[in-house]
KOLDRENDO-155844 format. One record per residue (C-alpha): residue number from 1; x, y, z. Coordinates in pm, whole numbers, padded with zeros to 5 digits, always signed. Layout:
<resi:NUM | u:X | v:Y | w:Z>
...
This chain:
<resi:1 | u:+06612 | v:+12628 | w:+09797>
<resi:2 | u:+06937 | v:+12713 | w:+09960>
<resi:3 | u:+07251 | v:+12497 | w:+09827>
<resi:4 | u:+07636 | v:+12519 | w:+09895>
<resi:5 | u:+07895 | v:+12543 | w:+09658>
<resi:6 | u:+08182 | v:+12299 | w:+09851>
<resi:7 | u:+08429 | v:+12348 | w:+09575>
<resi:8 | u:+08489 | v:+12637 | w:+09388>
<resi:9 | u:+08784 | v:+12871 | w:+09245>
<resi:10 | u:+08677 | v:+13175 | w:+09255>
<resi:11 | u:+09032 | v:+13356 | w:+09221>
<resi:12 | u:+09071 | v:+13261 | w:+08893>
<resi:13 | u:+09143 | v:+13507 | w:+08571>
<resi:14 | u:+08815 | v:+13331 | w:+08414>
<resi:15 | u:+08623 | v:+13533 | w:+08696>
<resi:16 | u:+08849 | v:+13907 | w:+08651>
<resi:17 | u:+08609 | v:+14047 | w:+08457>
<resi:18 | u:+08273 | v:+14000 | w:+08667>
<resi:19 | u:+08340 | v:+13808 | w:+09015>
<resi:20 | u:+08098 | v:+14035 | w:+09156>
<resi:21 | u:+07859 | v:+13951 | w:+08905>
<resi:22 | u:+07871 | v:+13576 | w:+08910>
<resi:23 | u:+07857 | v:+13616 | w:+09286>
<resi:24 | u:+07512 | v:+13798 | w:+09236>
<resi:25 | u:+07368 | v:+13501 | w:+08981>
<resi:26 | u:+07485 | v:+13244 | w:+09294>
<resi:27 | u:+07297 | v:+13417 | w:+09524>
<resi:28 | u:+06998 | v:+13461 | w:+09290>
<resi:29 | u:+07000 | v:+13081 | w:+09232>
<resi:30 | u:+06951 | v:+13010 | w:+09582>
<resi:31 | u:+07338 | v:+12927 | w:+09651>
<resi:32 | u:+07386 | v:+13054 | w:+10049>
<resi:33 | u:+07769 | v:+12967 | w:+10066>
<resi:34 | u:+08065 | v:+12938 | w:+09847>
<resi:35 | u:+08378 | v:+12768 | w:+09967>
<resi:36 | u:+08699 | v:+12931 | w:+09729>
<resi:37 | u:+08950 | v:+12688 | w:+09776>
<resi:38 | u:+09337 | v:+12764 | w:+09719>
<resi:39 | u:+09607 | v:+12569 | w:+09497>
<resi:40 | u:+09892 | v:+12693 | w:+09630>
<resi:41 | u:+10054 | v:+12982 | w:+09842>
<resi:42 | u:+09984 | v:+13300 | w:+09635>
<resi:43 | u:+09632 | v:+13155 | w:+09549>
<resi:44 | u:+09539 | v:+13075 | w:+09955>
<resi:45 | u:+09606 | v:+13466 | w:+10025>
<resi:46 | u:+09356 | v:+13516 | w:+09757>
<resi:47 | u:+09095 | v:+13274 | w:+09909>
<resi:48 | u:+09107 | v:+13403 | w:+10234>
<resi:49 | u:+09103 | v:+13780 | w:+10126>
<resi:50 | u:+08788 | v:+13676 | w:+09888>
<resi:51 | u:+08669 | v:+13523 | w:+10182>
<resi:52 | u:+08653 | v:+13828 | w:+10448>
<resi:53 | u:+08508 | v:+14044 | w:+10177>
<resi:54 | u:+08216 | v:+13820 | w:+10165>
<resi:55 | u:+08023 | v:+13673 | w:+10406>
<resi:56 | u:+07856 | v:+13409 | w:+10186>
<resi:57 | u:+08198 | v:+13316 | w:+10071>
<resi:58 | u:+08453 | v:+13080 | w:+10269>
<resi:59 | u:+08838 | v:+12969 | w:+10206>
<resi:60 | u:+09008 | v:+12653 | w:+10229>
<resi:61 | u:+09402 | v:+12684 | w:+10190>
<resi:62 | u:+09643 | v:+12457 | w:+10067>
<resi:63 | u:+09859 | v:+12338 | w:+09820>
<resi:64 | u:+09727 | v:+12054 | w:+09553>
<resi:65 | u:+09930 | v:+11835 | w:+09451>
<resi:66 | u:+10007 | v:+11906 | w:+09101>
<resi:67 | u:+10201 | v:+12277 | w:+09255>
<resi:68 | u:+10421 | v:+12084 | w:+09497>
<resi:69 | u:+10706 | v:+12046 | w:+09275>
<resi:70 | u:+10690 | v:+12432 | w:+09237>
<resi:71 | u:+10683 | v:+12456 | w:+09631>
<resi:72 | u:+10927 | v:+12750 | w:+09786>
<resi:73 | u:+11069 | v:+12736 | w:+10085>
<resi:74 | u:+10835 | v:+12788 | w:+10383>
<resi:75 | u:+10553 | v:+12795 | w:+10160>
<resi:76 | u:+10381 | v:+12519 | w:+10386>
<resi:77 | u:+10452 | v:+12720 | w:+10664>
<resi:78 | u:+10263 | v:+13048 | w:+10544>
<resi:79 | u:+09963 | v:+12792 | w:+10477>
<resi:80 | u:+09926 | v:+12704 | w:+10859>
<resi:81 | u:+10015 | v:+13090 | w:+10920>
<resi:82 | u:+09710 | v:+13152 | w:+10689>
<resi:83 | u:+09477 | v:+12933 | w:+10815>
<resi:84 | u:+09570 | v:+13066 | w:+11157>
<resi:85 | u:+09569 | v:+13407 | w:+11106>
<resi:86 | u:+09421 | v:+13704 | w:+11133>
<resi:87 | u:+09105 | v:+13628 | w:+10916>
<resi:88 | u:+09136 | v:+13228 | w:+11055>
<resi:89 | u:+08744 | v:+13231 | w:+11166>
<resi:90 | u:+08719 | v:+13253 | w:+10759>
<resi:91 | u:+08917 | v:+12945 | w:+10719>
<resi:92 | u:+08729 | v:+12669 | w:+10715>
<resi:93 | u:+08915 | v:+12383 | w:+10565>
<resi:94 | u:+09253 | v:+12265 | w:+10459>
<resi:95 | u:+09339 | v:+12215 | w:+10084>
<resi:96 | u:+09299 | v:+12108 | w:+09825>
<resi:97 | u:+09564 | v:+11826 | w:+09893>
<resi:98 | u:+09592 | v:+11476 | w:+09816>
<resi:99 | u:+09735 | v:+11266 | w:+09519>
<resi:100 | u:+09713 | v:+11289 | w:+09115>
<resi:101 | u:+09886 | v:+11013 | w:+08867>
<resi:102 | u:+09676 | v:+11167 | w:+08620>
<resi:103 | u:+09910 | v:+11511 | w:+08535>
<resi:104 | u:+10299 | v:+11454 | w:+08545>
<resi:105 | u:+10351 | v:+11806 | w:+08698>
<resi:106 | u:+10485 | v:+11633 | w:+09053>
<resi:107 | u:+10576 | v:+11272 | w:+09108>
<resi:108 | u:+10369 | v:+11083 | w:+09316>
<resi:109 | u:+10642 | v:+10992 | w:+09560>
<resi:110 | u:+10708 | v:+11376 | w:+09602>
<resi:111 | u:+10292 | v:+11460 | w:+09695>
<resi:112 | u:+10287 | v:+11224 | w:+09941>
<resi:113 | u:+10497 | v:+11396 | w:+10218>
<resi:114 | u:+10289 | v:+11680 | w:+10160>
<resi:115 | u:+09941 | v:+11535 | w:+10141>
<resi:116 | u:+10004 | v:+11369 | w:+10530>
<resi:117 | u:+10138 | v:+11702 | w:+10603>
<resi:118 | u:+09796 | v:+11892 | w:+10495>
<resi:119 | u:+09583 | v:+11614 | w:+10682>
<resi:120 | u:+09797 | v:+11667 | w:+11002>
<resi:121 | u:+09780 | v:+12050 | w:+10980>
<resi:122 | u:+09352 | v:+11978 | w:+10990>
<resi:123 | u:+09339 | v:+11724 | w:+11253>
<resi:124 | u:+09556 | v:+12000 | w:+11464>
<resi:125 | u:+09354 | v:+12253 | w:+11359>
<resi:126 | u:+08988 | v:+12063 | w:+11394>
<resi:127 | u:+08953 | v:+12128 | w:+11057>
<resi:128 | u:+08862 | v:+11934 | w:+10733>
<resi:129 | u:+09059 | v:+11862 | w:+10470>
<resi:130 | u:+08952 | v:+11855 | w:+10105>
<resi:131 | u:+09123 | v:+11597 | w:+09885>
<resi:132 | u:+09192 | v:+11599 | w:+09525>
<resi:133 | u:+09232 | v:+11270 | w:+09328>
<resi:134 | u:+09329 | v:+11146 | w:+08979>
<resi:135 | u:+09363 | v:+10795 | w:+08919>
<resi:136 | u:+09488 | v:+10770 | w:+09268>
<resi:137 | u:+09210 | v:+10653 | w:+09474>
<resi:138 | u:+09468 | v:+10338 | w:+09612>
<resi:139 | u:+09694 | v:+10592 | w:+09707>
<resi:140 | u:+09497 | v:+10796 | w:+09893>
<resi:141 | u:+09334 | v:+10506 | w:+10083>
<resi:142 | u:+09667 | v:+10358 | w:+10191>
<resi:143 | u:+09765 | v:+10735 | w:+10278>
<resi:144 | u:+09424 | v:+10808 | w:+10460>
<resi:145 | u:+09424 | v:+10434 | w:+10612>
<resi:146 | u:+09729 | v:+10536 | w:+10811>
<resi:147 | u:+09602 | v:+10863 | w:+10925>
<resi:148 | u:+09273 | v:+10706 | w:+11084>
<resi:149 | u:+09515 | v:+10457 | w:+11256>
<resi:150 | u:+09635 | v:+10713 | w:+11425>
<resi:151 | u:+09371 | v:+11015 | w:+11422>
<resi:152 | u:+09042 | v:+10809 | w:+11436>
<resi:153 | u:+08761 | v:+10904 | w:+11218>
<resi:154 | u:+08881 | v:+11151 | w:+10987>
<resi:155 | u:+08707 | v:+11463 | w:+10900>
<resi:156 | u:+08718 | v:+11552 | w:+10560>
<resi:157 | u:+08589 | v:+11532 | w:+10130>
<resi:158 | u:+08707 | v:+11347 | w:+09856>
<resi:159 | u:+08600 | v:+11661 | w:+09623>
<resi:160 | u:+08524 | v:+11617 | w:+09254>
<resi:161 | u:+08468 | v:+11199 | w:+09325>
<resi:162 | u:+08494 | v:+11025 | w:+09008>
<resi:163 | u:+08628 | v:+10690 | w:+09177>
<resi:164 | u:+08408 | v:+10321 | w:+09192>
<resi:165 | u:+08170 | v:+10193 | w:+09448>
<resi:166 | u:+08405 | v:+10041 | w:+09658>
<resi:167 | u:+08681 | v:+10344 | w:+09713>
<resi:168 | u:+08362 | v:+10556 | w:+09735>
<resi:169 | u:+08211 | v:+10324 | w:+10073>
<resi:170 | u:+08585 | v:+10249 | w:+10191>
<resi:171 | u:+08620 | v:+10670 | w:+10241>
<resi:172 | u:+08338 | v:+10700 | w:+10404>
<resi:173 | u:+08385 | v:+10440 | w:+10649>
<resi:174 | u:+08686 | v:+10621 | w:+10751>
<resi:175 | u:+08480 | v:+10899 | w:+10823>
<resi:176 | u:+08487 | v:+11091 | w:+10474>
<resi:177 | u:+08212 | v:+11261 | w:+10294>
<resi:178 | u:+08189 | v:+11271 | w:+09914>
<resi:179 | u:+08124 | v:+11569 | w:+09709>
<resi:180 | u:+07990 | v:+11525 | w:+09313>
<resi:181 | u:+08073 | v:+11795 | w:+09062>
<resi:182 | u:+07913 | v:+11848 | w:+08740>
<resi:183 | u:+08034 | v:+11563 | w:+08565>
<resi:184 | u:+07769 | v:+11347 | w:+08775>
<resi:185 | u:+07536 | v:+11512 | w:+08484>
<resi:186 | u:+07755 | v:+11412 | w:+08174>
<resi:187 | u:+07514 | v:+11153 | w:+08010>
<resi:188 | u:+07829 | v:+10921 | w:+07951>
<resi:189 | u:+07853 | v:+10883 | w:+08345>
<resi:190 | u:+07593 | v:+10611 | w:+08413>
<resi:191 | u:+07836 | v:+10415 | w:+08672>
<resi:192 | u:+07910 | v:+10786 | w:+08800>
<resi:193 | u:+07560 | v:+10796 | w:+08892>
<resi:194 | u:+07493 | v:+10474 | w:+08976>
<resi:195 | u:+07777 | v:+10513 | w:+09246>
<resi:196 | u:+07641 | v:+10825 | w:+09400>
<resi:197 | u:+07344 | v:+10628 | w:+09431>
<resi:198 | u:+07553 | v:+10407 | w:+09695>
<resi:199 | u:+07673 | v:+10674 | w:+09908>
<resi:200 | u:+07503 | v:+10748 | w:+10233>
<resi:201 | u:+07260 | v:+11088 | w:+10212>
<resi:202 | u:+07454 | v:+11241 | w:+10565>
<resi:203 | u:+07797 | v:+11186 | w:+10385>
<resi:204 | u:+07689 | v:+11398 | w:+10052>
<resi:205 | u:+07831 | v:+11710 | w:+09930>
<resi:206 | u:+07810 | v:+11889 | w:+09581>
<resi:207 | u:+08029 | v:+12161 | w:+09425>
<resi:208 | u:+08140 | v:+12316 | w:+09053>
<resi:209 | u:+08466 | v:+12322 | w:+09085>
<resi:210 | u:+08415 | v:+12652 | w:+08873>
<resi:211 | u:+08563 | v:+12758 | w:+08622>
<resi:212 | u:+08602 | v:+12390 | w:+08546>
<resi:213 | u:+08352 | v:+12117 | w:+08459>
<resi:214 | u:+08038 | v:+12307 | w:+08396>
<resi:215 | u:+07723 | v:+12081 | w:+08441>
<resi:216 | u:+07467 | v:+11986 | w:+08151>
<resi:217 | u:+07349 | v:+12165 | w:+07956>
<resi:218 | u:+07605 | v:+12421 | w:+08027>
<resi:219 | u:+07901 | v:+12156 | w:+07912>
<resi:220 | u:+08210 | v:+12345 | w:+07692>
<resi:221 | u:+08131 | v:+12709 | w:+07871>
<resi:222 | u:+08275 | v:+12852 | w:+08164>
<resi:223 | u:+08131 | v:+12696 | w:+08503>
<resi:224 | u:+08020 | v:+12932 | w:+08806>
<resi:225 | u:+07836 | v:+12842 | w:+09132>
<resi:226 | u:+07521 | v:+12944 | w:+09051>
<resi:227 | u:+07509 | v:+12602 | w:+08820>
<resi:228 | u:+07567 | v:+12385 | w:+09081>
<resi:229 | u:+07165 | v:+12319 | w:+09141>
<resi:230 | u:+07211 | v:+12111 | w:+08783>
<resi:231 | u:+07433 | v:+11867 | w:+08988>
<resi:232 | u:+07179 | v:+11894 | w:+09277>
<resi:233 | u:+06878 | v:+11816 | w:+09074>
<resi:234 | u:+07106 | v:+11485 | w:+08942>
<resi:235 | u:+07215 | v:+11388 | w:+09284>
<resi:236 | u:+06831 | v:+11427 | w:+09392>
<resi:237 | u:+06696 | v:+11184 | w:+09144>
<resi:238 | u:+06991 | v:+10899 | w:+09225>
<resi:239 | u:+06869 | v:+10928 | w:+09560>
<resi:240 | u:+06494 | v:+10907 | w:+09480>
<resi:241 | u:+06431 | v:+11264 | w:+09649>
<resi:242 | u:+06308 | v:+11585 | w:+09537>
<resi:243 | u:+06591 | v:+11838 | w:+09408>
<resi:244 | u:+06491 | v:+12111 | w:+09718>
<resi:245 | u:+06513 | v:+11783 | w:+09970>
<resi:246 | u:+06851 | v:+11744 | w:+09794>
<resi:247 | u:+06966 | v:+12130 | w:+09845>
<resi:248 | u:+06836 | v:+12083 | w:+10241>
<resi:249 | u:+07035 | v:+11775 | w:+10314>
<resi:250 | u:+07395 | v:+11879 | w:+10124>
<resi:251 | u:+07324 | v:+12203 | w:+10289>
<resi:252 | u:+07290 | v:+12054 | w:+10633>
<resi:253 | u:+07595 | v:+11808 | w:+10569>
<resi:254 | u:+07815 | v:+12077 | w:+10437>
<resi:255 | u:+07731 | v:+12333 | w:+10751>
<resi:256 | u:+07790 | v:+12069 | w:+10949>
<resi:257 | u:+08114 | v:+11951 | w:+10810>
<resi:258 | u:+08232 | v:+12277 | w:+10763>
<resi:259 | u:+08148 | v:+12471 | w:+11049>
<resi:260 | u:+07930 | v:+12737 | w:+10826>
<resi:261 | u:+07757 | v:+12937 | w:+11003>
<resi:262 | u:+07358 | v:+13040 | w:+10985>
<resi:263 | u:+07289 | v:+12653 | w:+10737>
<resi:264 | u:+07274 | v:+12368 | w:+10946>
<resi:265 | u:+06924 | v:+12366 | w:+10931>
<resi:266 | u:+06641 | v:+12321 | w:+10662>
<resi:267 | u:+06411 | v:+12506 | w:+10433>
């Protein structure tokens, strides 16, 4: 079984103490890339030097929404420097961006600017962009609406989807693919499920966002990537396939989507 961790922060002080080791339990589980994905300027740098330490390990750079208030100036221009860099072949996304009314950090009228700035540095870039969302799936539509106006099919993940049926099919017919963390295993999130169920197999992705929102039965401790086969195994049985059919295909989609080398086929 080889799977890919699409979301992950592996930067953070939960991991200080023995990054190298929970890198070792991924790779034990059978997980053959990690993508580390960056918050905000200091946190990209981090990303991208985890990144070319690591081969299995990839960066996406950005700033998500909830730092934009705490923005400096030219602190969107290091992020296209970064992703453009020296180490830009390790650089294989743009984010996390997008919209949250959830946390009152930033006010939604101040991410927006930002967010069609991300998704215009990617389309420039022929990258993807990875998209955050909390309780602003309307938002994001009307924002991501306009950009395929004018872009075409976009290229990119609504990460961490916790949104209905009908945002779910209306990103993916703008050319989205949708990527289920470990709260698809909470046993509260029947419609969660049920709603994975919907999306197309060649649009699926799965991640940890680790540290956060570890996966039964690990729920309440600190999340890593080697747990994201628990979301796999869910994903697999919503879809009526086997959990290693499951690992091939999000495998395949992610290489594909992401440009990762060495994965875009199966087994």
């Amino acid at each position: 079984m080889r799977l890919v961790d699409t979301h992950c922060h592996l930067d953070e002080e939960a991991f200080a103490s023995d990054r190298d080791a929970t890198l070792a339990r991924a790779r034990e589980a059978g997980v053959a890339a990690m993508l580390t994905i960056g918050i905000d300027r200091m946190t990209s740098e981090a990303a991208v030097a985890l990144a070319a330490a690591h081969a299995d390990v990839f960066a996406v750079v950005g700033i998500q929404p909830n730092y934009v208030s705490a923005m400096a100036d030219g602190d969107l221009a290091a992020i296209e420097a970064i992703a453009t860099g020296e180490h830009a072949d390790r650089v294989v996304a743009i984010g996390e961006t997008g919209l949250d009314r959830y946390w009152d950090y930033t006010p939604i009228e101040t991410q927006v600017e930002p967010f069609e700035w991300h998704v215009d540095l990617a389309v420039r870039l022929g990258k993807p962009f990875v998209v955050h969302c909390r309780e602003a799936e309307a938002d994001i539509l009307d924002v991501l609406t306009k950009a395929h106006a004018t872009h075409g099919p976009l290229s990119g993940v609504m990460h961490s989807f916790c949104g209905d049926a009908a945002h779910a099919a209306a990103f993916v017919d703008l050319g989205l693919h949708v990527s289920f963390s470990g709260m698809l295993t909470f046993k509260r999130n029947a419609e969660l499920r049920e709603v994975a169920a919907a999306v197309p197999r060649e649009r699926l992705l799965i991640e940890t966002d680790c540290p956060y929102l570890a996966p039964e039965p690990y729920r309440g401790k600190r999340n890593e990537p080697a747990y994201v086969g628990k979301t796999c195994e869910v994903l697999a049985g919503q879809h009526g396939m086997t959990p290693d059919e499951m690992a091939d295909l999000t495998t395949r989609n992610a290489a594909e989507l992401f440009g990762l080398p060495g994965l875009d086929g199966t087994g």
